[in-house]
N, C-alpha and C positions, 0 to 999 in steps of 0.2 A: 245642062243636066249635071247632077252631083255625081263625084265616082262613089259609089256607095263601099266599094269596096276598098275606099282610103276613111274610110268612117267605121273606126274599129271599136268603140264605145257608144254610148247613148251622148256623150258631150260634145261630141265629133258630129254626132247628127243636130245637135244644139247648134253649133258654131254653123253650121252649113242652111239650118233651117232661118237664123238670124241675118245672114248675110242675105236670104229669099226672099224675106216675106217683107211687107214697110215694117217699120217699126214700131204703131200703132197696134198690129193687126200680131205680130212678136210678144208684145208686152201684153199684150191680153194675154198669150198663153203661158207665158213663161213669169211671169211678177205674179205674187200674192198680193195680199190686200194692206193697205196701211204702213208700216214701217218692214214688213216680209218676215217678221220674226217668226210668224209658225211656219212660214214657208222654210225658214235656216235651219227650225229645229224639227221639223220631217227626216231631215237629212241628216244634221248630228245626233238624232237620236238613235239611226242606224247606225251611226259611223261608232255610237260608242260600244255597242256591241260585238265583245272578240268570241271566237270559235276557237276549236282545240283542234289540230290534225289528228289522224288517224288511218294508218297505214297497211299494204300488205293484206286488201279485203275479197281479191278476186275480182277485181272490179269490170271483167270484160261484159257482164251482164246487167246492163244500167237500165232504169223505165224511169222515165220523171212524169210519167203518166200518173193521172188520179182520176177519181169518182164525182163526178156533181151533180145532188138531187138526182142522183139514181142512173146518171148517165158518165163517159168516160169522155176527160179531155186531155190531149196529150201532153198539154203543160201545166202546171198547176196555178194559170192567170188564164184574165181575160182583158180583153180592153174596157176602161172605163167610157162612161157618157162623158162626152166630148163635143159640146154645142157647135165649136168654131171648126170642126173639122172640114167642113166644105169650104172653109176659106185657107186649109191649108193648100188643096188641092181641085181642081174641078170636082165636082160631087164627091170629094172626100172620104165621107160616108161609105160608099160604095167600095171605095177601095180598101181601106179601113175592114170593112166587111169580106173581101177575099181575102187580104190575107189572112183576118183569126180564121175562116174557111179553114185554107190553107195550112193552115197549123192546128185546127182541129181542138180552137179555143173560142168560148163564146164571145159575142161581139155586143154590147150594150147601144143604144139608138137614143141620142140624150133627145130631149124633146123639145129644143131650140134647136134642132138641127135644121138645114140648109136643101136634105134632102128625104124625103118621106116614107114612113113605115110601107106604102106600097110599093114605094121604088125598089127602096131593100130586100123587100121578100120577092119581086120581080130578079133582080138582079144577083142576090145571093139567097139560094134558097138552100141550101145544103147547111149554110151558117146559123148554130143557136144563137136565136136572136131572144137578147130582153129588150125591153122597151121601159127610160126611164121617165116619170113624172114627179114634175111642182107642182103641187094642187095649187089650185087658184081659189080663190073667193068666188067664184064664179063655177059652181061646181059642176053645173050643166056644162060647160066647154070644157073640164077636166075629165068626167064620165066620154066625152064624145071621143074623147083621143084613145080611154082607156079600153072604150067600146070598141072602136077601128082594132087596136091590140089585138085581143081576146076575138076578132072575128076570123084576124088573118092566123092562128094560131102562135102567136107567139109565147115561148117557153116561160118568160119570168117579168114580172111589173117590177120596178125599183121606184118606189117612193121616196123623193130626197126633203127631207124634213125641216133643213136650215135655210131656206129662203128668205123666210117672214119678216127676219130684222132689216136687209137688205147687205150691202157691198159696202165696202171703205176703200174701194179701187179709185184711189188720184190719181194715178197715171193715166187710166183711161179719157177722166178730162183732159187731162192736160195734150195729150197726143189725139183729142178729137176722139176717140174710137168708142164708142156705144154700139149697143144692138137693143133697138133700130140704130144704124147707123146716123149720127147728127152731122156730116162734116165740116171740118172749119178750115182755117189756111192753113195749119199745122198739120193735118191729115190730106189735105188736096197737094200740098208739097212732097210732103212723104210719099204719095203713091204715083205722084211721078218721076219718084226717084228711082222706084220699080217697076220699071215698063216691062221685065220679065215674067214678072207675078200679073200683072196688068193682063199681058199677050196669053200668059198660062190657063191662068184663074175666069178673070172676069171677063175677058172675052170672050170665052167659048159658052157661059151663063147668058149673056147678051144676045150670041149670036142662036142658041140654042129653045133657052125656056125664058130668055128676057132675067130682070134682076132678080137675084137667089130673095128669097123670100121663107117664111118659118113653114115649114113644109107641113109639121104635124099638125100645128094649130086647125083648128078651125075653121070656114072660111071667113065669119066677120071678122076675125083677129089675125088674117094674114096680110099682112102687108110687104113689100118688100124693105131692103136695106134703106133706103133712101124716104120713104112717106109715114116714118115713126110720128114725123109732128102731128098728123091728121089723126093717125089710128095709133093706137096703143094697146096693149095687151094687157089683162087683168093682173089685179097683184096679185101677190102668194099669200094664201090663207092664212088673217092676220091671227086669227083667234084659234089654230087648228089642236085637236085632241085626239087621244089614241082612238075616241070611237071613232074618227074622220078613217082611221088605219080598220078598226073593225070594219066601216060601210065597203072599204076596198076588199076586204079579203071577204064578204061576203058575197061581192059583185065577179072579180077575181078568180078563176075555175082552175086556175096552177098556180105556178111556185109566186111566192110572193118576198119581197124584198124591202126591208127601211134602211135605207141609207143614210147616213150624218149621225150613228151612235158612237158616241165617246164616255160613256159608263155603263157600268153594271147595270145599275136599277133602269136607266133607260131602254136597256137591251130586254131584259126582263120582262118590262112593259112592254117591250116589241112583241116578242114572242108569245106572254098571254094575249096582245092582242090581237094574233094567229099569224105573223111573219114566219114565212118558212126559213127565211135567214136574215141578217143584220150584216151592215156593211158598216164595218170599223174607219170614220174618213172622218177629219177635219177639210174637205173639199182640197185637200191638195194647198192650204196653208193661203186659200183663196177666199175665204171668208170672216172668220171671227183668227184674230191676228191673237190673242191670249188662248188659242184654244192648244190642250195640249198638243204631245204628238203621239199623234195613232200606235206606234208599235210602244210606247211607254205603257199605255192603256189596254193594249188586248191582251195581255195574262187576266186582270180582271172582268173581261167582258167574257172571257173563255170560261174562267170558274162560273160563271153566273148562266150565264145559256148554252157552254162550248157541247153539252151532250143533250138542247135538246132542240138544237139549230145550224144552220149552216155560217161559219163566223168566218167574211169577206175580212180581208184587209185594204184599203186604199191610202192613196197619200205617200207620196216620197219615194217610192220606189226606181230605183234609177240605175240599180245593179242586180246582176241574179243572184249574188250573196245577199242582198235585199230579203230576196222575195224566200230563199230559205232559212234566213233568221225567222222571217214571219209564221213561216211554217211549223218551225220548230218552239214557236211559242201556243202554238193549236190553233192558227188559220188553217181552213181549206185550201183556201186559195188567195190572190191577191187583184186586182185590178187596177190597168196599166194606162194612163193618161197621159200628160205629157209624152212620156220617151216614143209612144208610138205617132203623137202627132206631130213631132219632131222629124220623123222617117215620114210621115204623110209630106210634107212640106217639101222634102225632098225629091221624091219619086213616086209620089200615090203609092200604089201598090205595092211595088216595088221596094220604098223606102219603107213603107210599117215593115213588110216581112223581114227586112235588114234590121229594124230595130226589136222586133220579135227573134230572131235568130241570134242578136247578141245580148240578150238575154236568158235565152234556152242557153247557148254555147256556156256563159259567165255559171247559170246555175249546174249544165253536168263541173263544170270544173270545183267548184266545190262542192259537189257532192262525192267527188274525189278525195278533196283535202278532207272530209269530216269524215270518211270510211262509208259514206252510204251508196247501196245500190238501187234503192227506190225510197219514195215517199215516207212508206212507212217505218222507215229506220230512221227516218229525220225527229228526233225531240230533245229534250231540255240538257241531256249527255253530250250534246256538239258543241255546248258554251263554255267557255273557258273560264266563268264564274259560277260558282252556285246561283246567284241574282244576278242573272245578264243585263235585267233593265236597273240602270241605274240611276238611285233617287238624286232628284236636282238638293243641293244643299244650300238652305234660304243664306241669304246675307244679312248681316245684322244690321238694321236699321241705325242710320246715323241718328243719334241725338242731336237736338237743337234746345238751346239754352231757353 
């Protein structure tokens, strides 16, 4: 078991989560797609942004509590959708789920997960739950999932929009690791390198409900880890349009969510096309490897809908100076992937609230250094530049004769 309390950052819980899991099962959550450069610039794009101190504010009276769609969450994050969570931990999910409980932040249900929108609302019922979707081509099996949602009440649909072109994830071949599961020798070596994850993880699936399997899906398109060659799941709507977003929010009876918007006019179109919010995400630098980085783009996403929607941040998130930069650019809120699956790997439960907890802790501390004592005194006066996001400067193309 990890001492969670020698795990004093989100990296600490990296190192501890890498040393857990095989290496296969690692790199899927932790590698971006292709050469990782939107994955590097998620991260330098936070790093380039400096803050100003500000001293001497009374500060014994702190709230980092805010507002969401009409309701209060005590931090101003939630956890993002997290397909592999079940394989950081037995039903991951579940854990995953008490602790944003626990901390009184909503929990997002990706819809590859491991364990099922009924289990979750069995298990954690106290937790705002959203439930997110990739529409399929197959829209009768995407209504079926969105319909189980909206029966069990659940608060918000998150539509993630960038599927369609597909992944540039070579590492995933290369270490064997797909879902469905393909294995080869490189994945059958690796996870008997880990007989601890082995003993943790998958035996107790085995001994329990048999091989983890896509829980939300369907039943003709669930199959477990292991029988992808037989059965395969639909692809993501190759040809999909905002009306595909209008037939949701007409079916949809709350809050409604698009995910994967990295412009104004995109977000725009969200929003006429009746999204109650947009979620700011290049997937976490796991998808389109040119795509910008999110905190570069949300000043423009904010001018464009910020007064007439709710505007998510995702992506790169890894410190609570992070997450009040973001804020202070006119996110609500932010959504936290990695750093708490990271804590899942280690301790289920246990280890998200550790990596929830060093993030709360990272953000009162600066909300110290910037003179704030709540939310609402977080804006664009905490940056120590007039233009905090800094333009990339092209390089000048070499001549060839």
């Amino acid at each position: 078991m990890t001492n969670l309390d020698r795990c004093y950052n989100i990296f600490d819980l990296r190192e501890a989560a890498q040393r857990r899991l095989p290496k296969g099962i690692f790199e899927y959550v932790d590698k971006g797609t292709e050469d990782g450069i939107s994955l590097e610039e998620n991260r330098a794009a936070f790093q380039r942004i400096k803050l100003r101190t500000r001293f001497l504010n009374d500060w014994s009276k702190r709230d980092l509590g805010t507002e969401i769609f009409g309701k209060r969450i005590n931090l101003p994050f939630g956890i993002a959708p997290t397909g592999s969570a079940g394989l950081m931990w037995y039903r991951g999910e579940v854990e995953l789920a008490r602790a944003a409980a626990a901390a009184g932040i909503p929990f997002t249900l990706a819809m590859g997960a491991l364990t099922s929108m009924e289990e979750v609302t069995r298990a954690v019922p106290d937790v705002r739950k959203w439930f997110q979707l990739y529409p399929w081509a197959d829209e009768e099996g995407s209504y079926e999932m969105v319909t189980r949602a909206r029966d069990l009440g659940w608060e918000a649909l998150v539509v993630t929009i960038d599927a369609a072109p597909g992944r540039g994830r070579e590492h995933n071949e290369r270490n064997g690791y797909s879902f469905p599961f393909r294995p080869n020798v490189t994945a059958a070596v690796d996870m008997t390198m880990h007989p601890g994850w082995m003993w943790r993880v998958m035996r107790k699936y085995l001994m329990n409900e048999g091989m983890p399997t896509n829980a939300n899906f369907p039943e003709r398109y669930r199959h477990t880890v292991l029988d992808g060659k037989t059965r395969t799941r639909p692809k993501p709507f190759q040809a999909m349009t905002w009306e595909h977003i209008r037939k949701f929010r007409d079916f949809w009876p709350r809050k409604l969510i698009v995910k994967s918007i990295l412009s104004g006019d995109q977000a725009r179109a969200a929003v006429d096309a009746g999204a109650d919010g947009v979620v700011v995400s290049n997937h976490g630098g796991r998808a389109f490897d040119s795509a910008i980085a999110t905190i570069d783009i949300l000043p423009e996403i904010v001018e464009a809908v910020g007064d007439r929607c709710t505007v998510i941040l995702d992506s790169g998130i890894r410190r609570g100076s992070d997450i009040v930069k973001a804020l202070a650019l006119g996110a609500k809120m932010v959504l936290v992937g990695r750093a708490t699956l990271y804590g899942t790997a280690c301790g289920g439960q246990a280890g998200a609230a550790r990596a929830i907890k060093i993030l709360s802790d990272e953000m009162e501390r600066t909300f110290g250094y910037v003179g704030a004592r709540q939310i609402s005194e977080i804006g664009p006066h905490i940056f120590a530049h007039r233009d905090p996001v800094m333009s990339v400067v092209p390089v000048k193309s070499r001549e060839y004769a």
